[in-house]
N, C-alpha and C positions, 0 to 999 in steps of 0.2 A: 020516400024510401031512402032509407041511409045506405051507403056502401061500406061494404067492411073493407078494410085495411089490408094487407097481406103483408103477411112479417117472414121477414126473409131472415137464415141463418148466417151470420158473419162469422170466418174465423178472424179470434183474438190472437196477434202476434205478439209474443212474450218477449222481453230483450234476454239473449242468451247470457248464461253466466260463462267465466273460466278463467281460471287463473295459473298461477306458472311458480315454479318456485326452482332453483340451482342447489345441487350437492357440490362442494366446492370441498378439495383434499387436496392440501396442498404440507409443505415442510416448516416448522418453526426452527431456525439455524442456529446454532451457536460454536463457539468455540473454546479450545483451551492448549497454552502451552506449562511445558511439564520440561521444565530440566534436570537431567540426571548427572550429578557431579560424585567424582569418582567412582567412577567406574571400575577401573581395575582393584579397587579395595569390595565391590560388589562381587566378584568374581568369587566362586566354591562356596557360595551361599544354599547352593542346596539346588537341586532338581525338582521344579514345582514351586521354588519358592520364589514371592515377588518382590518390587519394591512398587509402591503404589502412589501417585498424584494426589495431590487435596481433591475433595469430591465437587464438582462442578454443577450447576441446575444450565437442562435447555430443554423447553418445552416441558414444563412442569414436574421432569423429573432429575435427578440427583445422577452423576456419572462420575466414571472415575477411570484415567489410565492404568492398564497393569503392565509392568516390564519385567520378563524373569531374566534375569544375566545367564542363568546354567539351562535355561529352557523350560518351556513347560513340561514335555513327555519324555518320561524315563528310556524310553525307543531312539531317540534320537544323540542321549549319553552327551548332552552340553554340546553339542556341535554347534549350533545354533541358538540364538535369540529370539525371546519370543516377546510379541507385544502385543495387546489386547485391551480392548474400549469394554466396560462394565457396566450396566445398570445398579444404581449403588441405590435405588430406595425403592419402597415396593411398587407394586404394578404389575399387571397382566396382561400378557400379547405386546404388547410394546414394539411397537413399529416403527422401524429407524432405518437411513440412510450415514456412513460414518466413511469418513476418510484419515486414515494415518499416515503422517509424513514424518519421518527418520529427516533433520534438515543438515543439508550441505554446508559445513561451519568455512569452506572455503572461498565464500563469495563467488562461486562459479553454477549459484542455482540447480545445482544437480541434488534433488532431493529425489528421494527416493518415496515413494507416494501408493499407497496402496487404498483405490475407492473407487465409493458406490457410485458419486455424486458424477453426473452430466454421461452415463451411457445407459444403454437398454441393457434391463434384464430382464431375464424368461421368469422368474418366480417372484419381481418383483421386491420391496423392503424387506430387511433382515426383520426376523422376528422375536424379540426376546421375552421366553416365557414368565419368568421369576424373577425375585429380584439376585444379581447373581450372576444372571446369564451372562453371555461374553459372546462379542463378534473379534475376529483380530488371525493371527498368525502364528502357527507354534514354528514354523522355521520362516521368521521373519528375515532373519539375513545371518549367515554366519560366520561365527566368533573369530575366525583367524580375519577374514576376509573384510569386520566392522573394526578389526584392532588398527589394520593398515589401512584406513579409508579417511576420508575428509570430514565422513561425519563423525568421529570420533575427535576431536580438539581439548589441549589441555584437560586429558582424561573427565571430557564432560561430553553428553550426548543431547539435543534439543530435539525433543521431539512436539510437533501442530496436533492437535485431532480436532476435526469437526465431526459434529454431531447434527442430523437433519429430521427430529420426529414426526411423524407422519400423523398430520389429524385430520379429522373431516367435520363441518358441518354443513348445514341445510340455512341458505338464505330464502326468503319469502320476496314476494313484490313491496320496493318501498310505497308507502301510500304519500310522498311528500317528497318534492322538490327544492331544495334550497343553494342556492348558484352562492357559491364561498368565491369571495377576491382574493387572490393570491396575498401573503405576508408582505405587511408595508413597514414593518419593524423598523431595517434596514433604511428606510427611504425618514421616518422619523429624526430618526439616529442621524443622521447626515446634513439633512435640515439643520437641526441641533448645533454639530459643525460650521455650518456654513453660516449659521446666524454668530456663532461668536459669544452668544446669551450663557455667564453662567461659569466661563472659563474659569479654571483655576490650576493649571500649569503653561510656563510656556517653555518651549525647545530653542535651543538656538545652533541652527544647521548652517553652517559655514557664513553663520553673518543675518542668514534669513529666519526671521522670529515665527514661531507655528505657535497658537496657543488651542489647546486641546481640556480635558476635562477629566480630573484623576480618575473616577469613582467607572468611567467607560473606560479606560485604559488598563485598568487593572481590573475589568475583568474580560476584557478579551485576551491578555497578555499576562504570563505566570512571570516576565520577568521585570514588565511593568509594574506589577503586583510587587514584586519583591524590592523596584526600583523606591517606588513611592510610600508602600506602608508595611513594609517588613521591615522585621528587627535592623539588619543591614542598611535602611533605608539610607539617600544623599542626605547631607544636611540641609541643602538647598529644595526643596521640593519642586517651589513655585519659579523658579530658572532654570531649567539644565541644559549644561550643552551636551549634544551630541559628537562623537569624535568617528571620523573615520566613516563618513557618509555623503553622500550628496543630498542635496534641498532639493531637487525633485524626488527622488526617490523615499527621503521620508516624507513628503507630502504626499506621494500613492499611497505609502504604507498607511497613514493616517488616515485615506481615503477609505481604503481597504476595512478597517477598524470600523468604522461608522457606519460604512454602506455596506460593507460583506461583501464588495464586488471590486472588480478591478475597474479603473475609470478604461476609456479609449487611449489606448496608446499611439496611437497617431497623433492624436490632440493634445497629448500630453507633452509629449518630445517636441511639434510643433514639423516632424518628418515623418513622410510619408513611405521609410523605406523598413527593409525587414531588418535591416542590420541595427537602426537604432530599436527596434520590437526587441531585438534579441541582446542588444547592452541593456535594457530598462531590466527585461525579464531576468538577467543572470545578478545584477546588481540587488534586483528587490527580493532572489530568491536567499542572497547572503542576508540582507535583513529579515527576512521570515525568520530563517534557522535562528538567529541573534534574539531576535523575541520573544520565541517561542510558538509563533503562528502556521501550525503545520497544514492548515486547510490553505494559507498562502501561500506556504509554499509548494503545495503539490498541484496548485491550479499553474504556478511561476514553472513549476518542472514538466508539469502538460504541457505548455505554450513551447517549453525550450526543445521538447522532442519534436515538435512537429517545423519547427525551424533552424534545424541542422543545416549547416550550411559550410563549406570551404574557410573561408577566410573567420567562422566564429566557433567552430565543431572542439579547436584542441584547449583552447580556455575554456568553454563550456565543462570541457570533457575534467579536466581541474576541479571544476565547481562542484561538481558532479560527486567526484570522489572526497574533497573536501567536507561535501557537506552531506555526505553518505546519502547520495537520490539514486539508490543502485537500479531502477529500471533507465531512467534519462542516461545512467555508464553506459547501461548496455548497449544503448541505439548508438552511444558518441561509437564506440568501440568496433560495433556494426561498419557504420560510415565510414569512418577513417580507415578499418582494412579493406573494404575492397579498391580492387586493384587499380579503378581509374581516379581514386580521391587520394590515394596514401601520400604518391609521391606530391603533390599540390600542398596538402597537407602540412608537411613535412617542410615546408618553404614559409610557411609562416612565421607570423611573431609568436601568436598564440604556442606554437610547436614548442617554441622555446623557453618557455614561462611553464608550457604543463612539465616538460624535460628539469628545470629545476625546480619547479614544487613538489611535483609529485613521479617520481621518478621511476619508483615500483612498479606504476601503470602502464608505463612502459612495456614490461613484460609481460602482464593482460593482451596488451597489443600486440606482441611479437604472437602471443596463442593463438589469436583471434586470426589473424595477416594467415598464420600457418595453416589454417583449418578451413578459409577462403580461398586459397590457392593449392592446395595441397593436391590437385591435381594437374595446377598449368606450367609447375615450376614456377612461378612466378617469386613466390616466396625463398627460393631456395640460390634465385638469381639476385631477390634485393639483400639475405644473406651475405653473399661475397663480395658485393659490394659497400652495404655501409648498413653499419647496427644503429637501431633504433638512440642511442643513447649516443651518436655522434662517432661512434668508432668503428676501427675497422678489427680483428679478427686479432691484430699483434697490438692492440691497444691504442693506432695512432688516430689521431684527431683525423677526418677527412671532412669535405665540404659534402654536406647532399645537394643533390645535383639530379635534373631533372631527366 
């Protein structure tokens, strides 16, 4: 007799599906400036009537400044100025974030600034329906009050607008993995350098011979460019001396060229202190500007702000204004007024060298002193004592003193 089997029901576990996907709305940025020259010949041009920017593209569409000198709104009878950001090509709902700044032509950063960008709002980006439409101000600031103001210079006004358009889309799960090594461009380039393979210029820095490579020189540098193969070019291509430098300092800057990086500046100088950090950084930031290497020199004016220091802050502060790095002014100008650095300050070499070079900034500093003290007297006791410029009140020379 056979036995029968018994078949028992299994459940079959299926592997679950699911997958995921992100709405991601974020802003595409751009900007534009818009200068207005002659202004008081703009004036009685009409109520409602403008003068308008070149049309600008951010985020796929077309924009445009509008400035009225007599105002937008017949209600207001020219009292005020009025200024307004435009959607200048078509489009529908057009969602934006925009910032207008009126700028400060007196170097004292006081702009006047009206925007969306970096706070909350209840309803969210501006909306413009049409093409046409307008976000901005019809009593933006007014006319007696922009006439006597600093933003108004050599009857010319500068005005910034950023534009921030708002888009959304829908990322899915990537199905693929692929790990990217960081950019070894730089590290090529330097190699390059340091092999010597190929040269065809050399420099001659106080005696010490650097030889380099025209075709890289000219083109990280517009004045390299212009040194080597513009119409102006030397006669000499393949030797030039350099004037008015040191041979470490062009060897960073060559370094800098090649690698896109600063070497260690401890290793460099062969000291370990902040003071030579801070003679390398102020010297290689006068060669950036000389160059034309503006990404050198704002990495040279990062380093020099975060090493303010007594005995280096009033040359700095020199360099600063020489070579217009007006945030690095700002921090010298910082520093040296308050009240436990000024006088120290003031006993320097450096004191004496920014006092004849640059001597105007002096008066920055008397502003700055007055506006740090202007509640301890402090200011108003170094006053009668001894002026920034070495004198006293009737003109005569006195000694600063501590």
């Amino acid at each position: 007799m056979v036995g029968m089997g018994r078949v028992e029901n299994e459940a079959i576990t299926k592997p679950s599906s699911s997958s995921s996907s992100t709405s991601v709305t974020e802003t595409v940025n751009g900007s534009h400036d818009f200068t207005i020259t002659g202004y008081s010949l703009s004036k009685g041009i009409g109520i409602g009537k403008y003068i308008a920017s070149d049309t600008f593209m951010v985020g796929g569409y077309s924009w445009a400044i509008y400035f009225y000198p007599d105002g937008k709104s017949v209600e207001d009878n020219a009292t005020y100025v009025s200024l307004f950001i435009a959607l200048a090509s078509e489009g529908t709902d057009v969602r934006a974030l925009f910032e207008l700044t009126l700028m400060d032509q007196s170097g004292k950063d006081r702009h006047k600034v009206h925007s969306h960008f970096g706070r909350a709002l209840d309803s969210g980006p501006y909306t413009l329906k049409y093409r046409g439409s307008m976000w901005g101000y019809k009593r933006f600031f007014k006319r007696t009050a922009l006439e006597s103001s600093d933003y108004l210079k050599d009857d010319c006004l500068q005005v910034h607008c950023c534009v921030g358009v708002v888009r959304s889309h829908t990322e899915g799960p990537k199905n693929y993995s692929i790990p990217l090594s960081p950019s070894d461009i730089g590290l090529h380039f330097g190699q390059l350098l340091e092999s010597g393979k190929d040269t065809d210029v050399n420099f001659d820095v106080n005696g010490e011979i650097f030889a380099a490579h025209k075709l890289v020189l000219a083109a990280r540098s517009p004045v390299f460019r212009a040194q080597l193969f513009g119409p102006m070019k030397d006669q000499n291509t393949e030797h030039i001396k350099v004037e008015d430098m040191e041979a470490p300092v062009f060897k960073t800057l060559l370094h800098f060229i090649y690698w896109d990086v600063l070497p260690d500046m401890e290793e460099l100088t062969g000291l370990n202190s902040k003071w030579a950090s801070t003679l390398m950084s102020q010297h290689l930031l006068a060669a950036a500007d000389r160059y034309g290497l503006d990404r050198l020199r704002l990495l040279c004016e990062a380093n020099l702000c975060e090493e303010v220091a007594i005995n280096t802050v009033a040359t700095t502060l020199a360099l600063a204004e020489q070579h217009h790095c007006f945030q690095l002014k700002s921090v010298c100008l910082k520093f040296v007024a308050m009240p436990e650095n000024l006088r120290a300050v003031m006993q320097t070499d450096g004191f004496d060298y920014l006092r004849e070079s640059c001597p105007h900034v002096l008066t920055e500093l008397l502003e700055y002193v007055a506006r740090v003290n202007e509640h301890s007297g402090i200011a108003c006791k170094l006053g009668n004592e001894v002026i920034l410029d070495g004198g006293d009140f009737n003109g005569r020379r006195v000694k600063q003193r501590l």
